[in-house]
Steps between C-alpha positions, in 0.01 A plus 500: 500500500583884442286728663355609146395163449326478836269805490394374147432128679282752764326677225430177368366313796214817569434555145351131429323361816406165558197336320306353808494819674177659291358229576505453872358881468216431287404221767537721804296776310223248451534343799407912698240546272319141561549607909388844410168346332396272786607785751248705290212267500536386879508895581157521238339247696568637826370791386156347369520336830550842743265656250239231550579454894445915483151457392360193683636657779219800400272269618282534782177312657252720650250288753114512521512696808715744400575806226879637436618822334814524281759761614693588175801689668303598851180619229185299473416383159184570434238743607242486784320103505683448164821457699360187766564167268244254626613102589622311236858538329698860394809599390721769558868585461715354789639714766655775478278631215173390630369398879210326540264562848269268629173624672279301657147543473245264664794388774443678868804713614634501824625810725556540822575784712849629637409712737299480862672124605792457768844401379495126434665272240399251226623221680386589866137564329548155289567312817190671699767636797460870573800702588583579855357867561724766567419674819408809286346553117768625313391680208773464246482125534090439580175597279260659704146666404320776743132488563266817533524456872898555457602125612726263273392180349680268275307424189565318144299484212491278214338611202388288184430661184488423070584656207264713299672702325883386383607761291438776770619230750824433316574824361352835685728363847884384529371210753131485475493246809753756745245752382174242646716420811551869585083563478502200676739632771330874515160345501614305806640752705214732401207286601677420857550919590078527433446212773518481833680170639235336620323511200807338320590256766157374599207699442459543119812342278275389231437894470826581558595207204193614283656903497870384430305327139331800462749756527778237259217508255421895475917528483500221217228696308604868556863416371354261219736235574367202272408279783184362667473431893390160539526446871715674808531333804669648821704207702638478876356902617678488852639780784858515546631208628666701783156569627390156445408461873309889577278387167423143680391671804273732307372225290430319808325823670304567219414138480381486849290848434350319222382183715354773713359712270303172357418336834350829573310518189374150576370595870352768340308289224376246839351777673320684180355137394413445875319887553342399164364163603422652797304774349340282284342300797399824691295555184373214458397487854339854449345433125319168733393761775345705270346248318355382796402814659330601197307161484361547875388901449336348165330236723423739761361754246291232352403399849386833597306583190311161608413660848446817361064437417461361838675785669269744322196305578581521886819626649410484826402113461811480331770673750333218747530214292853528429598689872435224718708234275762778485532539869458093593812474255707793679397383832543142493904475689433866685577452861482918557240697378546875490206748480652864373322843660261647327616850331245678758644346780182328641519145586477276240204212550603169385222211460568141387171331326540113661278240365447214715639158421311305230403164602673236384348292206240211555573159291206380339492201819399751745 
């Protein structure tokens, strides 16, 4: 074959191509857009599906007990009450576009203080072993508190409290319940430096427990934090455990001054109920006395205004009638008689008036 004749055998060849080969393109063609079509509608119904998931995942369940604000990009939605959404079910855009917070209103909130307590841990304070003291309180490790009387104590306070008002609790603080624990924390340490550590210790801790409430309360209200104090109890008020033993011994001296102090009291109540009964009897005695006394002038008054006519009617008669019984009565036992001088100094005549015997009855035989 000349080479003439071969290039027109080439032109040939490319200028009519094969019948089948339209074909197998028309197939493939059909075959990408069928794959393109399911491809399409799979991608549609993940889409429906991401789209729905989107939504229900909007959903949210607020409880009975609680309220909860929407945050649409860190801004409440809503003004004032009309942003708290009461129980029941919400919905809201998921995160990141909207946040929901949960407040809770009727459930009791728990804070305790940080401040005023030695160093401890979780797990020595969960097993009820306390940590061997250091031979020294070392401040940058150990809560302390100072009393009025400039000695250390170590005090914690637990303080329970409820939501009043969420949208100032939420929103006027960063950490509403850092902000509580601080009061809580001031409140402690400034109740202990207006008491002496007596007072704390022994004397008066309901006072000193009643004036950390008061002063976490006037905080809470000045600042307006949204809260109401339910109840604040002070736990475990101790001295240093370095000076465990000097505190013993003056718990055990004022103990002992106490038992004094009371058995004193006691001898003191014996001998005031003894003078009393005592004094009680003596007038007694004397109210009978009297009584008496009184009775026998009254008798002798009424005796005497008896004698009284026959004195008048003869007082000579009289002196003798009731002289001679007078005298037989005084001189009855007297075994010395004595016979004074007269004021002139002439002898003094004495004469004794002696009736002779009586004779003795007769019987009625003789």
């Amino acid at each position: 074959m000349s080479e003439h004749e071969h290039h027109h055998h080439h032109k040939h060849d490319h200028g009519h191509p094969p019948a089948a080969e339209p074909q197998m393109q028309d197939a493939g063609t059909a075959a990408l857009a069928e794959a393109l079509r399911s491809s399409f509608t799979i991608v549609k119904v993940v889409m429906v599906i991401m789209v729905a998931a989107f939504f229900i995942s909007g959903c949210f369940q607020v409880g009975p007990s609680e309220k909860a604000v929407i945050l649409r990009f860190g801004k409440p939605v809503g003004q004032g009450q009309k942003a708290l959404l009461g129980s029941g079910m919400h919905w809201s855009f998921p995160y990141p576009i909207d946040e929901v917070v949960r407040i809770p209103i009727t459930e009791q909130q728990i804070v305790r203080s940080t401040v005023g307590w030695y160093f401890t841990t979780a797990a020595a304070e969960a097993s009820g072993q306390e940590p061997f003291p250091a031979q020294s309180l070392d401040p940058a490790r150990d809560g302390y508190a100072i009393t009025a009387d400039r000695n250390i104590i170590h005090a914690r306070a637990t303080l329970y409290y409820h939501i009043d008002d969420p949208i100032r609790y939420v929103f006027s603080f960063e950490s509403a319940s850092n902000t509580i624990q601080n009061v809580l924390n001031n409140s402690l340490l400034y109740t202990a430096a207006h008491f002496k550590v007596d007072d704390a210790l022994y004397n008066d801790f309901s006072g000193f427990q009643d004036a950390v409430t008061r002063r976490v309360s006037d905080v809470v209200e000045q600042q307006q934090l949204g809260v109401v104090i339910d109840n604040c109890q002070i736990q475990n008020i101790i001295p240093p455990r370095q000076l465990k033993d000097i505190f013993s011994q003056v718990i055990t001296s004022r103990e002992n001054r106490n038992k004094a102090i009371t058995d004193a009291k006691s001898a003191a109540n014996d001998i005031v109920v003894s003078a009393g009964a005592r004094a009680a009897s003596i007038v007694y005695v004397a109210e009978s006395d009297r009584t008496r006394y009184l009775a026998s002038i009254n008798a002798d008054a009424r005796r005497f205004n008896e004698l009284l006519p026959q004195y008048n009617s003869n007082p000579g008669l009289f002196a003798q009638q009731w002289l001679v019984p007078a005298i037989g009565n005084t001189l009855t036992n007297a075994d010395k008689w004595f016979v004074p001088e007269r004021m002139d100094g002439k002898p003094r005549e004495l004469r004794l008036q002696l009736n002779r015997e009586l004779p003795p009855p007769r019987t009625a035989e003789k």
